[in-house]
N, C-alpha and C positions, 0 to 999 in steps of 0.2 A: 701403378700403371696410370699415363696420365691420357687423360680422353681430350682433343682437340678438336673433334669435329660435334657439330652442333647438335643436338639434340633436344627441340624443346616442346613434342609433343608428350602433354603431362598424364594423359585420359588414362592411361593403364596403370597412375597411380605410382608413389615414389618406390626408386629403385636407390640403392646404398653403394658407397664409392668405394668401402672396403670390404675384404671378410673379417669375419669373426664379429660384427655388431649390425644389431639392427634397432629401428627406432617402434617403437610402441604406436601407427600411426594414430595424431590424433590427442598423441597425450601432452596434456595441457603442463607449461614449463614452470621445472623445478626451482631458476630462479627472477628475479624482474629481471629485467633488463636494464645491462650495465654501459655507462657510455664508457669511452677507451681502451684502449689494452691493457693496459695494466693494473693490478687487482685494486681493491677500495676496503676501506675499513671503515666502521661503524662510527659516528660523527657523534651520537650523544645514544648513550641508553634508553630502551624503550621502555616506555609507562606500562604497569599492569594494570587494569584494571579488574579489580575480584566481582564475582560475579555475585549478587544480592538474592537470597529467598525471596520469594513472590508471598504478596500477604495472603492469609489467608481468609477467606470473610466468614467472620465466626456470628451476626447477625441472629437473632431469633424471633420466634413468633411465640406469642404468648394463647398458648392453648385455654377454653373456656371453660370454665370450672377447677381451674388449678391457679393454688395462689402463685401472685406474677413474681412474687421474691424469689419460687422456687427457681424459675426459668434463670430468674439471674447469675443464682448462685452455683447453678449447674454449668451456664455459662462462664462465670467466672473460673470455676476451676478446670474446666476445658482449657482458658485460655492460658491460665498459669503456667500449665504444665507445656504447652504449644509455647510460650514466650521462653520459659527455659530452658527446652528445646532450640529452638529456634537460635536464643542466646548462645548457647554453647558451642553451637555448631558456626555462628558469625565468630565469634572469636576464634577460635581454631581456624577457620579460611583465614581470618586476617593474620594472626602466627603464621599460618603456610606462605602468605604474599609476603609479608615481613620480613620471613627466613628467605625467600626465593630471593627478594629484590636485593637481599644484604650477600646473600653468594654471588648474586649477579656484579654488584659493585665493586665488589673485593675482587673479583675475578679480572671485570672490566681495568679496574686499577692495576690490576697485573701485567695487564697487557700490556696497560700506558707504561709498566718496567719491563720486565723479562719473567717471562714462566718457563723453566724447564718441561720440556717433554718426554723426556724421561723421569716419569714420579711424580711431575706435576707441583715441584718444590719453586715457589714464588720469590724471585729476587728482586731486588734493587736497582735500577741501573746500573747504577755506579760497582756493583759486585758481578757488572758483565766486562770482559775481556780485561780481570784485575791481576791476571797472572795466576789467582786462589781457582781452584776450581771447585764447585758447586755444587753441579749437577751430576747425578750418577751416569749420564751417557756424555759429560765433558762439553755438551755445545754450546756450555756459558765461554770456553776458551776456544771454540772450533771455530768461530765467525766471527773473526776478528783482523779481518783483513777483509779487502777487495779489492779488485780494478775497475778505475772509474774512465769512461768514455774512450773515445778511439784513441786516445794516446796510451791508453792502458797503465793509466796514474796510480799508483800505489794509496790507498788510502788504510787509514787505522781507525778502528773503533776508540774515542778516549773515554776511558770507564770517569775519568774526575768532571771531563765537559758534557758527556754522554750524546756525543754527535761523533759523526765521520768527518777525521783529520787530514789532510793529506801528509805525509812522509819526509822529512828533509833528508835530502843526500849526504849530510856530513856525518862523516864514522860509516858511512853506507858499505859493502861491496858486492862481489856477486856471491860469498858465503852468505850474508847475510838473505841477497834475492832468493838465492836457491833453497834457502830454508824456510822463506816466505811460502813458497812457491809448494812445497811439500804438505806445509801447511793450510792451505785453500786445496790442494785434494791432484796435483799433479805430481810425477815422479823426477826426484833430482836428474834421473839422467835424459829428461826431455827438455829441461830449464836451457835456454838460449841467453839472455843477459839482462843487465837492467843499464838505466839510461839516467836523463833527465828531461826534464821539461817544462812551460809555464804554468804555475800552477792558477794561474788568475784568480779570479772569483773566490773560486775555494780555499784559497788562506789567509783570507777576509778575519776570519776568526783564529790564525796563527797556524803553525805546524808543530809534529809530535814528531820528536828529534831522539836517536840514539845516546845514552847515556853514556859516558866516557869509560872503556872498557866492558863495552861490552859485551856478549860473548853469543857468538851466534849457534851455537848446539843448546843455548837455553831458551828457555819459552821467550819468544822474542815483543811480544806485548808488554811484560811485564818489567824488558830494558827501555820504553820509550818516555819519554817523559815532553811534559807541552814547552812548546817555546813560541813567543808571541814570533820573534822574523829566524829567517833562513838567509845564508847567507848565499847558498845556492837556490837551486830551484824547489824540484818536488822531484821522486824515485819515479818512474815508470819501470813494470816488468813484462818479460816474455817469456812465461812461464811454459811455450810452446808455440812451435811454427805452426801457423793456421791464419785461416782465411786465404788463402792464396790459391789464386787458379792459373792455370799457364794458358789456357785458350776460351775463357770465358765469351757469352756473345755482347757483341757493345753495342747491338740494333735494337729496336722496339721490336718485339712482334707480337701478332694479333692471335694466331694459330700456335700450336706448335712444330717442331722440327728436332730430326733426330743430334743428341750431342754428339762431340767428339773427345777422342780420350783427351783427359788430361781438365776437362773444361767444370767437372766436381767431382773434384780426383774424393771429396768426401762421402760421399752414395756407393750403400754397397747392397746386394740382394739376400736377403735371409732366404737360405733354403732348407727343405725337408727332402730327402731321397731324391734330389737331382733336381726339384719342381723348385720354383722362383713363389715365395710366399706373400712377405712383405719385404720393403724397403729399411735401408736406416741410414745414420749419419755415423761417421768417424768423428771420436773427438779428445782421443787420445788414442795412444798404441794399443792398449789395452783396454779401450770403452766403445762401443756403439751406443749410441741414442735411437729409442724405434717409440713404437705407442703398444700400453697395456693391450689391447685386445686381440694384438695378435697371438699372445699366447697365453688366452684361454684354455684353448683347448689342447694344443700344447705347448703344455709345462715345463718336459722335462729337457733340461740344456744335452744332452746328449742327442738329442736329433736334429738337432739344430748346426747346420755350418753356413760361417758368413764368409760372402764372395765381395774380390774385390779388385781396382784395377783396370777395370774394361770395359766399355760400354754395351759390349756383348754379351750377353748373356751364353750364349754357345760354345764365346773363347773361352771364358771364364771358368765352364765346367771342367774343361783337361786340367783345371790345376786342385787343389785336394780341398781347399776353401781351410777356413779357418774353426777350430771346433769351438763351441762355449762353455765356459766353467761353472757360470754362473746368471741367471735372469732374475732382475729386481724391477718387480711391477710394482708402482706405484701403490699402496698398503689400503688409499681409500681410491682407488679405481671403481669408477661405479659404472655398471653395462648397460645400466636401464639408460643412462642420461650421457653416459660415455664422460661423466667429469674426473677429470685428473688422468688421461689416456694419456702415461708414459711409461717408461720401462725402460733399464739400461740394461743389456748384457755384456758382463765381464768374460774376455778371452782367454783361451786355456794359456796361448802363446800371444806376441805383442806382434803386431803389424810391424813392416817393415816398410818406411815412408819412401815415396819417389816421387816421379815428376807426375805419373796418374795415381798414386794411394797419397792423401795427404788430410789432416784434419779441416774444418770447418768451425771457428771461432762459438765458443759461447758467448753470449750477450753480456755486456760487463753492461755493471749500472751506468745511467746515463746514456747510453747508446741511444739515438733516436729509431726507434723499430713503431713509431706511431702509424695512426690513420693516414689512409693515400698515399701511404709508400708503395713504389714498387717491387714486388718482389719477384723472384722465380721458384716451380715447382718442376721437378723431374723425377721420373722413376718407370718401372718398365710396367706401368699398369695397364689396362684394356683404354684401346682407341677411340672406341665409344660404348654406352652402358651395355655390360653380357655381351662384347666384342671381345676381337681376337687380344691376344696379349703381342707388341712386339719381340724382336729379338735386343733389336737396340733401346738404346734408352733415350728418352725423348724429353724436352723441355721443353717451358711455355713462362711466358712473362704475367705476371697476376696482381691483382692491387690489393693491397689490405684495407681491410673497413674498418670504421669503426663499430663498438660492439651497440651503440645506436641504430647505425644501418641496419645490421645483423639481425638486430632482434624486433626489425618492426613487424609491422603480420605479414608485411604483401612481402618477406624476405625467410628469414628463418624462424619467427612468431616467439619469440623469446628464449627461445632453444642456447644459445650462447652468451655459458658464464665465464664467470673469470676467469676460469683454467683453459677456454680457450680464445681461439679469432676464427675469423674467418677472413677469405681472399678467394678473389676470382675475377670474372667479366659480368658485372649484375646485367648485362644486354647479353651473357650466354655465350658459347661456344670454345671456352678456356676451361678444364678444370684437372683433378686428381679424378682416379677410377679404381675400378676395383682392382688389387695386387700393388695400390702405391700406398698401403696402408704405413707408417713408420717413416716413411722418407719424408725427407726435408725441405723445407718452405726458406728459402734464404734470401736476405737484403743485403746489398753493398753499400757501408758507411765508410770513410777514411780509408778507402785503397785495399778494406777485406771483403769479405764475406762473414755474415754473422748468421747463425741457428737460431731464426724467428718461433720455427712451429714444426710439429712433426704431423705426418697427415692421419686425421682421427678418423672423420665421418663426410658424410654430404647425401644428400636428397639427389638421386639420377646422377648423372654425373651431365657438367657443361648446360644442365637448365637451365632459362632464364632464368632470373632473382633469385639462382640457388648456390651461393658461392658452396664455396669447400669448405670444412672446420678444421682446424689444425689446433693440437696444445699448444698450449702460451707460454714455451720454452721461458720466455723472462720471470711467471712467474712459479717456475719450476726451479730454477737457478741455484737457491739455499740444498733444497730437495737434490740437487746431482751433486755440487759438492760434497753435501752429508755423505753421500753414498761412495764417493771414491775414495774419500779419507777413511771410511770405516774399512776399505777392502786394501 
């Protein structure tokens, strides 16, 4: 539910934009504060330093009447047994730093190749996307494709250069896309086509070219092989119609205003016994995108049906909604800090796409989804904080920050990590509210719509200095593929 009217008297103390989470006020953040969207990774390993015995002062005084060698020798052997002590227990700390730093390296190193996560077995680069498979849960061979930027450029993992290639078109077709396409976690019968395109910059370093006969029902990594030129261009695929709105708004605006059908044919209302819960995204036939905390408390996919189609919430109830089969909350969802708030639910039956039900893109790498973009929020949440709920669904234009902005004190005070952003109006009167929990935060890049963020959390709702927090769909991206190829 999204709040447009202003709200920025704070005295009663912060109020929360969805259900199902609340913040601890007061509690000091789990992690610094990160500039940009997109995640970061550790630049060099951090030093230990062991921590040293404090001396102890073994000093004496020499008592009168007692010869002074005794004092000594009694001191001496105080100390002996104090320095052996003392010795053994220094070397054993240093063994434990030793051991600690040499797991950390070896691990660190791992990263710089590929760790399976299932089992924790440490590969090579060059033994990721070799065609052999590895890893007992396969994701040495599952991510080994992507689409790169708004042309939606086919690129390939090369296990021999251990960089991302882009694709040559020759020997290409659309069996070959369509089994691409199966393989990054969509279904052949949502595959639309494949193309071509400039592959500029990116074949700087050559393209990974189809092997002469080769056969596309086999592991298709495993027929590519490097070619410094292409005689064509680079593959681009559509592995699914999305992004596409029929009556999107092409105005600025400051407030919000109610949508119309057709304008994010991908927004649909999760409900429980007829009540409107959270929000979510379409993004395939059979997927929703929403955020972990809505079903906390509940769990179970049988009370769960998703509505869809209408901006109405009233219309929408005469029709029977869609049941769920399945809800996958994100494994390290944490309540306390709301980090990694995502969740896909799998449908018992597939959506039937139109000119109002239609998906809303996932972020392919390269997409620019950066700082001070504009984005849009909609969903049928409360108007203002513990306000009415509308019946229509309502949208508002919002900017994204960066996680800079986000996390200075006089804004969110370090509260936003990498798994999420935040967007809003930092002058107030723009945001999400309670009931738009899961719904979608979207950018237009190259003519779609792309799923920036799904809605987490926020302080009041439309505060000053209080945007909204959404997941950081981008760096969720590996995490949903994983999950619809496994289903």
């Amino acid at each position: 539910m999204t709040s447009f009217s202003v709200s920025n008297n704070q005295a009663n103390g912060p109020t929360y934009d969805n259900i199902g989470f609340r913040h601890d006020e007061g509690r000091s953040p789990s992690y610094s504060p990160q500039q940009g969207i997109y995640p970061s990774f550790p630049q060099q390993a951090p030093s230990y330093v062991p921590m040293t015995p404090r001396t102890i002062n073994t000093h004496h005084t020499v008592t009168p009447g007692k010869p002074h060698n005794t004092a000594q020798k009694k001191g001496i052997k105080k100390c002996h047994w104090k320095y052996i002590l003392s010795a053994a227990l220094c070397v054993l700390l240093v063994l434990a730093v030793v051991g600690l730093l040499l797991w950390y390296f070896l691990y660190y190193q791992c990263l710089l190749g590929k760790l399976c996560k299932s089992g924790g077995k440490c590969l090579s680069s060059s033994q990721w996307c070799d065609g052999v498979t590895d890893c007992s849960g396969r994701e040495d061979e599952s991510q080994c494709f992507r689409l790169h930027g708004t042309s939606f450029m086919l690129e390939s993992y090369s296990s021999g250069s251990q960089r991302w290639m882009p694709v040559c078109p020759e020997n290409w077709d659309n069996n070959f896309g369509r089994a691409v396409c199966e393989q990054i976690g969509y279904r052949s019968q949502d595959y639309v086509t494949y193309s071509q395109t400039s592959s500029g910059s990116l074949a700087s370093k050559g393209y990974l070219k189809l092997k002469p006969g080769s056969d596309h029902e086999s592991q298709i990594q495993s027929q590519l092989a490097y070619s410094q030129s292409c005689s064509a261009r680079a593959v681009t695929l559509q592995c699914i119609e999305c992004g596409q709105s029929s009556a999107a708004p092409s105005t600025r605006i400051v407030g919000g205003t109610e949508a119309v059908n057709g304008a994010w044919p991908w927004q649909v209302s999760l409900q429980i016994s007829g009540q409107h819960i959270c929000g979510g995204s379409i993004i395939s036939p059979y997927w929703i995108l929403s955020a972990a905390h809505c079903f906390q408390e509940y769990s179970r996919p049988d009370i769960w049906k998703v509505y869809s189609g209408d901006v109405s919430l009233l219309k929408m109830r005469f029709g029977t909604g869609k049941a769920v089969h399945k809800i996958i909350n994100h494994a390290e969802y944490d309540s306390e800090t709301n980090d990694n708030d995502i969740a896909l639910l799998k449908l018992s039956t597939p959506l039937t796409f139109s000119r109002t039900v239609k998906p809303v893109c996932l972020p392919n790498f390269g997409v620019n989804l950066s700082a001070q973009r504009q984005a849009w929020i909609t969903g049928w949440g409360a108007l203002r904080s513990s306000g009415p709920a509308p019946d229509k669904l309502n949208q508002a234009q919002v900017t994204i920050y960066s996680r800079e902005t986000c996390n200075s004190p006089a804004v969110l005070g370090g509260q936003v990590t990498q798994t999420m952003i935040c967007a809003g109006k930092l002058e107030g009167g723009v945001d999400t509210c309670q009931g738009d929990s899961g719904g979608p935060l979207v950018v237009k890049e190259g003519g779609v719509w792309w799923l920036a963020g799904d809605t987490s959390w926020g302080i009041g709702c439309a505060w000053k200095n209080r945007p909204g927090v959404y997941g950081n769909v981008t760096y969720f991206i590996d995490w949903i593929y994983r999950q619809m190829q496994n289903e």
